[in-house]
Each structure stands twice: as structure tokens, then as C-alpha cells.
C-alpha positions in Angstrom: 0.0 0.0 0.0 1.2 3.3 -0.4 2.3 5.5 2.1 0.8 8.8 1.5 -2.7 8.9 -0.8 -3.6 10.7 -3.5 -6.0 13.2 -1.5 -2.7 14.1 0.6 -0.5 14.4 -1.7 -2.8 16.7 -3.6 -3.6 19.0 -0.6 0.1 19.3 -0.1 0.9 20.4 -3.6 -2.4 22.6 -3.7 -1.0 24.4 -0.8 2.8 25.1 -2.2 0.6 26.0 -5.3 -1.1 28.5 -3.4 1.8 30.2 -2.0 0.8 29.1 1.2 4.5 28.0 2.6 7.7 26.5 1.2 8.5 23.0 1.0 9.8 22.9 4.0 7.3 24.4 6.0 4.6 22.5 4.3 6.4 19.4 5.5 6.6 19.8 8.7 3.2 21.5 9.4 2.2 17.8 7.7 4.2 15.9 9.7 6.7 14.6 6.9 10.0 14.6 8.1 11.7 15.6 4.9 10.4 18.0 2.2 12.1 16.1 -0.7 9.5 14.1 -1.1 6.7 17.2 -1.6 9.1 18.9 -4.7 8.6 15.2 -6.5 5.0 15.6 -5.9 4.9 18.9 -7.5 7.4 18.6 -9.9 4.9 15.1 -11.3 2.2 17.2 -10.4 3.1 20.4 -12.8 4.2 17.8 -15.9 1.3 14.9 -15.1 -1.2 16.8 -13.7 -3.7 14.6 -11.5 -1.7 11.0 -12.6 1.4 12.4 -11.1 -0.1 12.5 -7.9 -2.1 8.6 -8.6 -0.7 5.6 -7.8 -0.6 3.3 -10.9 -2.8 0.5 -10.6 -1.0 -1.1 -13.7 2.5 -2.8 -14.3 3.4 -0.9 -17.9 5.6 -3.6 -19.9 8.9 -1.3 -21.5 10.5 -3.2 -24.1 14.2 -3.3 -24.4 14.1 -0.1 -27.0 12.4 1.7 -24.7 14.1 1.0 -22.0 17.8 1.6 -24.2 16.4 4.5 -25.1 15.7 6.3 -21.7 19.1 5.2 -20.3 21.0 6.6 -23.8 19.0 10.1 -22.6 20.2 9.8 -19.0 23.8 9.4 -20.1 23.8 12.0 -23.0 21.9 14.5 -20.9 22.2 16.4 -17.5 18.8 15.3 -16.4 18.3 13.6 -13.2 16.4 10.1 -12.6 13.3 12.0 -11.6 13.5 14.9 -14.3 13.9 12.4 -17.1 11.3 9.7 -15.6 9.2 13.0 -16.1 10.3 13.8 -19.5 8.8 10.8 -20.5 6.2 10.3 -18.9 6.9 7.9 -16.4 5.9 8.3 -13.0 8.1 6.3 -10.6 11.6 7.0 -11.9 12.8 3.9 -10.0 
């Protein structure tokens, strides 16, 4: 299961949205321990929209092309794990 649901994430990112705090104070005022975990929300949140936030409920197959492909953007490119999983379009950069 996750950890955090989609309702909370949301609120969260609707409130750094909103100007309403940083990351940091967000956080906390949350109870999270670390605010790393609310700029991945909003950074999937600003390029996903609502999905970013979702859980998948489905195992998406990559085949080896696609799969080559993202790590030949990763090494030809400054982008980090979580910028590029972004780029395209994945959700969980793990």
C-alpha cells in the first residue's frame, strides 16, 4: 500500500501551489520529516497533472528499445532520474 494517498499528496501540492508555505514548512506542518518528497510531488504534479499524484494501478511492460532509449537520454543529458522519468512520462523514476 502506499504510504501517502492521493488526497494528501494533492492538498500538499495545492498548498505550495497557493503560495501558502515552502516546502519545508509545508512538510513539517504535515508531519513529513523531509520536504524532498513534496518537490517530487509537485514537480509530477506540474508535468502529469492529477496522474502524477495517482498511484498506478497497472504494471506498464517497457520493451528493451524503450528501455535503451531512456538510459541513452540519461547518459547523454544532465537530467536527473526524476527529471527524465518526467520527460517521458513515467511516474516512478525507480
Amino acid at each position: 500500500m502506499a504510504k501517502h494517498r492521493y488526497e494528501f499528496k494533492k492538498q500538499l501540492v495545492s498548498e505550495y501551489l497557493d503560495n501558502q508555505g515552502s516546502y519545508a514548512s509545508i512538510s513539517q506542518k504535515h508531519g513529513m520529516s523531509d520536504s524532498c518528497q513534496l518537490r517530487k510531488w509537485v514537480a509530477a504534479y506540474k508535468k502529469l497533472g492529477d496522474t502524477g499524484l495517482k498511484r498506478s494501478r497497472s504494471r506498464k511492460e517497457y520493451s528493451f528499445e524503450e528501455k535503451l532509449s531512456v538510459v541513452e537520454s540519461y547518459l547523454t543529458s544532465e537530467l536527473s532520474y526524476q527529471e527524465l522519468a518526467l520527460q517521458m512520462g513515467i511516474n516512478n523514476p525507480s
